[in-house]
Structure formats: structure tokens, C-alpha cells
N, C-alpha and C positions, 0 to 999 in steps of 0.2 A: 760745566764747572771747571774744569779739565782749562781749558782758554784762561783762565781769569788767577789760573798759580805757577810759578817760576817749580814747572815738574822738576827739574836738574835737581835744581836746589833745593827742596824739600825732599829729595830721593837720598839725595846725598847726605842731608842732615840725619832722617832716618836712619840710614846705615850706618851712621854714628852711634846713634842712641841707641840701637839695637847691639850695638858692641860694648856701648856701657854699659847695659843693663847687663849681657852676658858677663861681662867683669866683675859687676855688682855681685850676680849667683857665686860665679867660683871666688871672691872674698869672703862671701857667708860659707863657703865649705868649707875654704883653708886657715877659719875662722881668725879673720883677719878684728883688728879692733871694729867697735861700734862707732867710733868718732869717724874712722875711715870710711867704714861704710856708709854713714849719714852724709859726706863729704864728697860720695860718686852719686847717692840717690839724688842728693841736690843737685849738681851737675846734670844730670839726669835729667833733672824736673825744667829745669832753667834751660835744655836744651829744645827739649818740649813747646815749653811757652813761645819762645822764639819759632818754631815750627809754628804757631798758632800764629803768631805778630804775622807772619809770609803769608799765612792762608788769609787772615781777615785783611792786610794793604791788599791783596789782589781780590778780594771781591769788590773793596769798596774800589780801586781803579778801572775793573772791568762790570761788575754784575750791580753795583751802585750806579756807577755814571751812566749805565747803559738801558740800567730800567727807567732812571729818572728823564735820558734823551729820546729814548721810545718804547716804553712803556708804562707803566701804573706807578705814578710817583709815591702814593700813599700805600700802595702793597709796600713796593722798594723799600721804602721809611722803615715800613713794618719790618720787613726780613732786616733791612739790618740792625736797628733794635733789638730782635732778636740775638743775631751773631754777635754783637757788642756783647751781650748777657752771657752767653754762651762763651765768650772768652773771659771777660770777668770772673765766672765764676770756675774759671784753672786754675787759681792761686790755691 
């Protein structure tokens, strides 16, 4: 699975996200307002989804095209069905 996602790039988003989240904590300690906080969580979350948009175009460019050119097209279907669902339901 490793082949089929831009590592760089989803490492790097992550250690974004893991910095927001940290900020998110020390705003709830230095109890910063609610609105502010709801304002990084979404940020947060939106940073996320986008982490998830990278992981599903790279299956379907690599582990899509790749089952459907030599291997089990109707698994293939399946698993991504599945992934589709599986992103879907991050909102």
C-alpha cells in the first residue's frame, strides 16, 4: 500500500495536524474562547479529510488501475466501494 500514496506528503500533512491538535490542547488549558477552539478543531478536521482525499486518489491511481489491469476486477470494485464508504463516512 506504501507504493500507491505520496509518503512526503501525507507525513508532512500529519505533522501539521499533530501541531494543531497540540495547539488545540494548550488553548483548552489557557482557556482560550470556545469559538477559537471550534475554529482550530475544524481546521483540524478539514486538514484530515484532505489527508484522506491523498490516501484514496492514490489507491484508486495505483491499487484501482492495478487490480483492474491484472487482477480481480470485481474484488477491485469491491475494495474500492468499500474505501469510497470508508471516506464518506469522515465527515
Amino acid at each position: 500500500m506504501r507504493q500507491c500514496m505520496d509518503l512526503d506528503n501525507l507525513h508532512r500533512r500529519l505533522r501539521k495536524i499533530e501541531g494543531q491538535v497540540a495547539s488545540i490542547n494548550r488553548m483548552i488549558e489557557e482557556d482560550v474562547p470556545c469559538e477559537d477552539i471550534l475554529s482550530q478543531i475544524n481546521a483540524a478536521k478539514s486538514a484530515l479529510h484532505k489527508c484522506g482525499q491523498i490516501v484514496l486518489e492514490g489507491h484508486i491511481q495505483h491499487c484501482v488501475l492495478d487490480g483492474i489491469s491484472h487482477g480481480d476486477a470485481e474484488k477491485t470494485i469491491k475494495d474500492f466501494t468499500k474505501a469510497v464508504e470508508r471516506f464518506a463516512n469522515m465527515s
